[in-house]
PyMOL CGO cylinders between C-alpha atoms (Angstrom):
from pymol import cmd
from pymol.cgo import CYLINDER

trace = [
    CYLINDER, 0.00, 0.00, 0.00, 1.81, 3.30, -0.86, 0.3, 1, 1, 1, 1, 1, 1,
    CYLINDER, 1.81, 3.30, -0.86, 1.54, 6.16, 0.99, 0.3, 1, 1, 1, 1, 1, 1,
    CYLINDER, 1.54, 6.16, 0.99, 1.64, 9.83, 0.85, 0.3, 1, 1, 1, 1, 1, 1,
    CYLINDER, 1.64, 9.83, 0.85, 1.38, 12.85, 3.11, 0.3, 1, 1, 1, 1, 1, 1,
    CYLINDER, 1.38, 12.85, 3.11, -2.10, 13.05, 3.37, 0.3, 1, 1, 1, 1, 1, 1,
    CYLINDER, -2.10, 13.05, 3.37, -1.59, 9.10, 4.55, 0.3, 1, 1, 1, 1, 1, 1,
    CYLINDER, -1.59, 9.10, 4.55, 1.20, 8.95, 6.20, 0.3, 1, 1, 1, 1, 1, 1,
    CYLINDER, 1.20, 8.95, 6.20, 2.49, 5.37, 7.47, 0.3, 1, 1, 1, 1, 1, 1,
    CYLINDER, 2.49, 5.37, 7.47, 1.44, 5.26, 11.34, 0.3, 1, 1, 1, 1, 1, 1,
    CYLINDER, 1.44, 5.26, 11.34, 5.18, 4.02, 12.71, 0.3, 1, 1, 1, 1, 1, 1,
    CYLINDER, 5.18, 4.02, 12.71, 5.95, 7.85, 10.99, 0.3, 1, 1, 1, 1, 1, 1,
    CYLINDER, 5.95, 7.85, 10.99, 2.47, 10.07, 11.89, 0.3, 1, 1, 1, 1, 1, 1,
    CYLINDER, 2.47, 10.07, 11.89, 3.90, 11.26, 14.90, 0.3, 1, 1, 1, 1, 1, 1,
    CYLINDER, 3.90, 11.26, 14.90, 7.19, 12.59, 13.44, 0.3, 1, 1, 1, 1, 1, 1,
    CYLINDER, 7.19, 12.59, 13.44, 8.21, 15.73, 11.60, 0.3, 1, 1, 1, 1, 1, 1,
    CYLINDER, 8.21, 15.73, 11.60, 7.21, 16.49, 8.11, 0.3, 1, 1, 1, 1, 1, 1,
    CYLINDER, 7.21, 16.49, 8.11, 10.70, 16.21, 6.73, 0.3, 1, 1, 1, 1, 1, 1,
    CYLINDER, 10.70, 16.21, 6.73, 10.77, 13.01, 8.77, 0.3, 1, 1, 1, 1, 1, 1,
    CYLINDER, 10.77, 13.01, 8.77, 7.63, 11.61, 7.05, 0.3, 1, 1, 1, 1, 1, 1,
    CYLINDER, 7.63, 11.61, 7.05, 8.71, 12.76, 3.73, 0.3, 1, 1, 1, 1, 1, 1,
    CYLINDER, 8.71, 12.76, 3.73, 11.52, 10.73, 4.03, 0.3, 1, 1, 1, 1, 1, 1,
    CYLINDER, 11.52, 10.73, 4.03, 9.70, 7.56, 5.27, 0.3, 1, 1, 1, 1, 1, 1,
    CYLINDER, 9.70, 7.56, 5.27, 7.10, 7.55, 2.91, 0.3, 1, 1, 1, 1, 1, 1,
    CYLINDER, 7.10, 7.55, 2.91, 9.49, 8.19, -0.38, 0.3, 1, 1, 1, 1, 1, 1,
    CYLINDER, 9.49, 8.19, -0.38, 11.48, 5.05, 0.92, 0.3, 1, 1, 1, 1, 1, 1,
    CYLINDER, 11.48, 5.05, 0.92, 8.75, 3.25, 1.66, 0.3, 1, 1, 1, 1, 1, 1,
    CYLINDER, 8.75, 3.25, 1.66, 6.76, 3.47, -1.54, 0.3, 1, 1, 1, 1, 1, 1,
    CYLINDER, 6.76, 3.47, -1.54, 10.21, 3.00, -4.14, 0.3, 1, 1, 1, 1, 1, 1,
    CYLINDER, 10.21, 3.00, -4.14, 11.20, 0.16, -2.00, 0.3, 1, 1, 1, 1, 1, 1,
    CYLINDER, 11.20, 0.16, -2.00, 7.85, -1.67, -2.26, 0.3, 1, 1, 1, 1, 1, 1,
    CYLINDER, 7.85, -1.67, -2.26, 8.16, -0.51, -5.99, 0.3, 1, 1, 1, 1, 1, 1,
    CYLINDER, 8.16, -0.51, -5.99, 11.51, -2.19, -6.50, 0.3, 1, 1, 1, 1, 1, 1,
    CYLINDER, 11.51, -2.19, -6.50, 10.98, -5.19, -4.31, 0.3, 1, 1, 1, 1, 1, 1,
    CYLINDER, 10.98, -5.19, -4.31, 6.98, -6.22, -4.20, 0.3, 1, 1, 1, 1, 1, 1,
    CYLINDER, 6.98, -6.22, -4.20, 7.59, -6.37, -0.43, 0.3, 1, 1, 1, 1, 1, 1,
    CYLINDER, 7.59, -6.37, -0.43, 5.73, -4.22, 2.37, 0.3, 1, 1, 1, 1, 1, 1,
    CYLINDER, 5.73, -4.22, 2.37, 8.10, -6.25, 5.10, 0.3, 1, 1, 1, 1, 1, 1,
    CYLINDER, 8.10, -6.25, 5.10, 11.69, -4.77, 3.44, 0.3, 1, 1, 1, 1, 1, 1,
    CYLINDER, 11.69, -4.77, 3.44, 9.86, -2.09, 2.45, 0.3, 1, 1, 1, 1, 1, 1,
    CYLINDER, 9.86, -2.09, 2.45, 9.07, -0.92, 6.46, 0.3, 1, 1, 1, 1, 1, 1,
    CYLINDER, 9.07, -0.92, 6.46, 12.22, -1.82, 7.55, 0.3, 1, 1, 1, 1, 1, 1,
    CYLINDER, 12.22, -1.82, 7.55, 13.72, -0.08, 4.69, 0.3, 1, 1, 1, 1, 1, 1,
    CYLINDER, 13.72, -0.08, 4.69, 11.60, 2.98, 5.45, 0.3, 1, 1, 1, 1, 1, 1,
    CYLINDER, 11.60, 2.98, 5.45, 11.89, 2.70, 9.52, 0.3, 1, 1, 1, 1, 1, 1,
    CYLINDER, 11.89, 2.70, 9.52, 16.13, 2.83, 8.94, 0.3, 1, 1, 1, 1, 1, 1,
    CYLINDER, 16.13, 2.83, 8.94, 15.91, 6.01, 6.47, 0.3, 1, 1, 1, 1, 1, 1,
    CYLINDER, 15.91, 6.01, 6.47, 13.94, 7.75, 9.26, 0.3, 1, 1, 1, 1, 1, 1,
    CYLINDER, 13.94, 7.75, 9.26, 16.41, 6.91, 12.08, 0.3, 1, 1, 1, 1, 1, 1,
    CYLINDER, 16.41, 6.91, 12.08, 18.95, 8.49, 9.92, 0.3, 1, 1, 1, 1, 1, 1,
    CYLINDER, 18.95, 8.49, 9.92, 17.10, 11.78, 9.04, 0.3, 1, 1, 1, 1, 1, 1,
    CYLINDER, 17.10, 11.78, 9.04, 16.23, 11.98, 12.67, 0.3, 1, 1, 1, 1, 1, 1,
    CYLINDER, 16.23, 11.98, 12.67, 19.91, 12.23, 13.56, 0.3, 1, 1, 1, 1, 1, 1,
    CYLINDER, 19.91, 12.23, 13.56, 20.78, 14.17, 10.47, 0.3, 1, 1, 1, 1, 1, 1,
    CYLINDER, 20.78, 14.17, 10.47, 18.08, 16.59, 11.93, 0.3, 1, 1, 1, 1, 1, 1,
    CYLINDER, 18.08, 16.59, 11.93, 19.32, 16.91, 15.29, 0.3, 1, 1, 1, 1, 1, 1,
    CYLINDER, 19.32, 16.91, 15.29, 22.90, 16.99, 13.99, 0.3, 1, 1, 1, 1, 1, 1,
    CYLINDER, 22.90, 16.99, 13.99, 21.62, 20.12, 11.79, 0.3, 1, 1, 1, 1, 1, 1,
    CYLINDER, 21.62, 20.12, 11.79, 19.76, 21.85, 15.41, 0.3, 1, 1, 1, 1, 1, 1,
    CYLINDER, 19.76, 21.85, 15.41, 23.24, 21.56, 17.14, 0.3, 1, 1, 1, 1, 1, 1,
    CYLINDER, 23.24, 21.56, 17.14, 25.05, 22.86, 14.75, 0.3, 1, 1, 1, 1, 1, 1,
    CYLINDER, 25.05, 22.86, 14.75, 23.06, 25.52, 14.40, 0.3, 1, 1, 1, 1, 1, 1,
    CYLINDER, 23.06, 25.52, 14.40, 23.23, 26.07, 17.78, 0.3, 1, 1, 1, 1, 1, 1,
    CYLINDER, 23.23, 26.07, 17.78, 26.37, 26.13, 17.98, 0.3, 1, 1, 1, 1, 1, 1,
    CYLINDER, 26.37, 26.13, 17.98, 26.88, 28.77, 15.19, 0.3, 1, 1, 1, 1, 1, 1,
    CYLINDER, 26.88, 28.77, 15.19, 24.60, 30.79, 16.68, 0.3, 1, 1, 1, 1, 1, 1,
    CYLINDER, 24.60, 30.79, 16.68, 26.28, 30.62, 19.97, 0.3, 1, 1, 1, 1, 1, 1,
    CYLINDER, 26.28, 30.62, 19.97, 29.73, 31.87, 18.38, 0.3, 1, 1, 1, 1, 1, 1,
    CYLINDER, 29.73, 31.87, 18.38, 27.91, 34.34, 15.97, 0.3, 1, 1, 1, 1, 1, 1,
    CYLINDER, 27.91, 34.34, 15.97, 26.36, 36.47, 19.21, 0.3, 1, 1, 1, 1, 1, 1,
    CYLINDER, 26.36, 36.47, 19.21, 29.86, 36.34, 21.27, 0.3, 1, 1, 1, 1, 1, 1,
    CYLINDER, 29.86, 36.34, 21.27, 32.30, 36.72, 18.88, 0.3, 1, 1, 1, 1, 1, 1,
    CYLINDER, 32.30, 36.72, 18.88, 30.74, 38.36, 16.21, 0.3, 1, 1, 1, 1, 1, 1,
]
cmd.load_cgo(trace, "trace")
């Protein structure tokens, strides 16, 4: 079953829209490539892991910038 914003998968409802937007493009060209909803959930539940700690790699760092920008700036 593909899905799209408006139907997000539920393991990805609760999570931020760049989060879902990830999760649901893996999801549906994994079950395109491989027929399989199982490889394509896992497939779609690792790709969110990663953008979650791409995201809060991205907040720090822009934290961090911030942080140097108002003291030494």
């Amino acid at each position: 079953m593909p899905y799209s914003k408006s139907n997000p998968p539920q393991w990805a409802s609760k999570k931020s829209d760049s989060v879902q937007e990830v999760a649901i493009r893996v999801f549906n060209q994994t079950l395109k490539d491989t027929g399989s909803e199982e490889k394509a959930r896992i497939a779609s539940l690792a790709a969110m892991k990663n953008a979650e700690e791409a995201n809060k790699k991205n907040k720090v760092k822009k934290s961090v910038e911030d942080i140097l920008k108002s003291k030494y700036l």
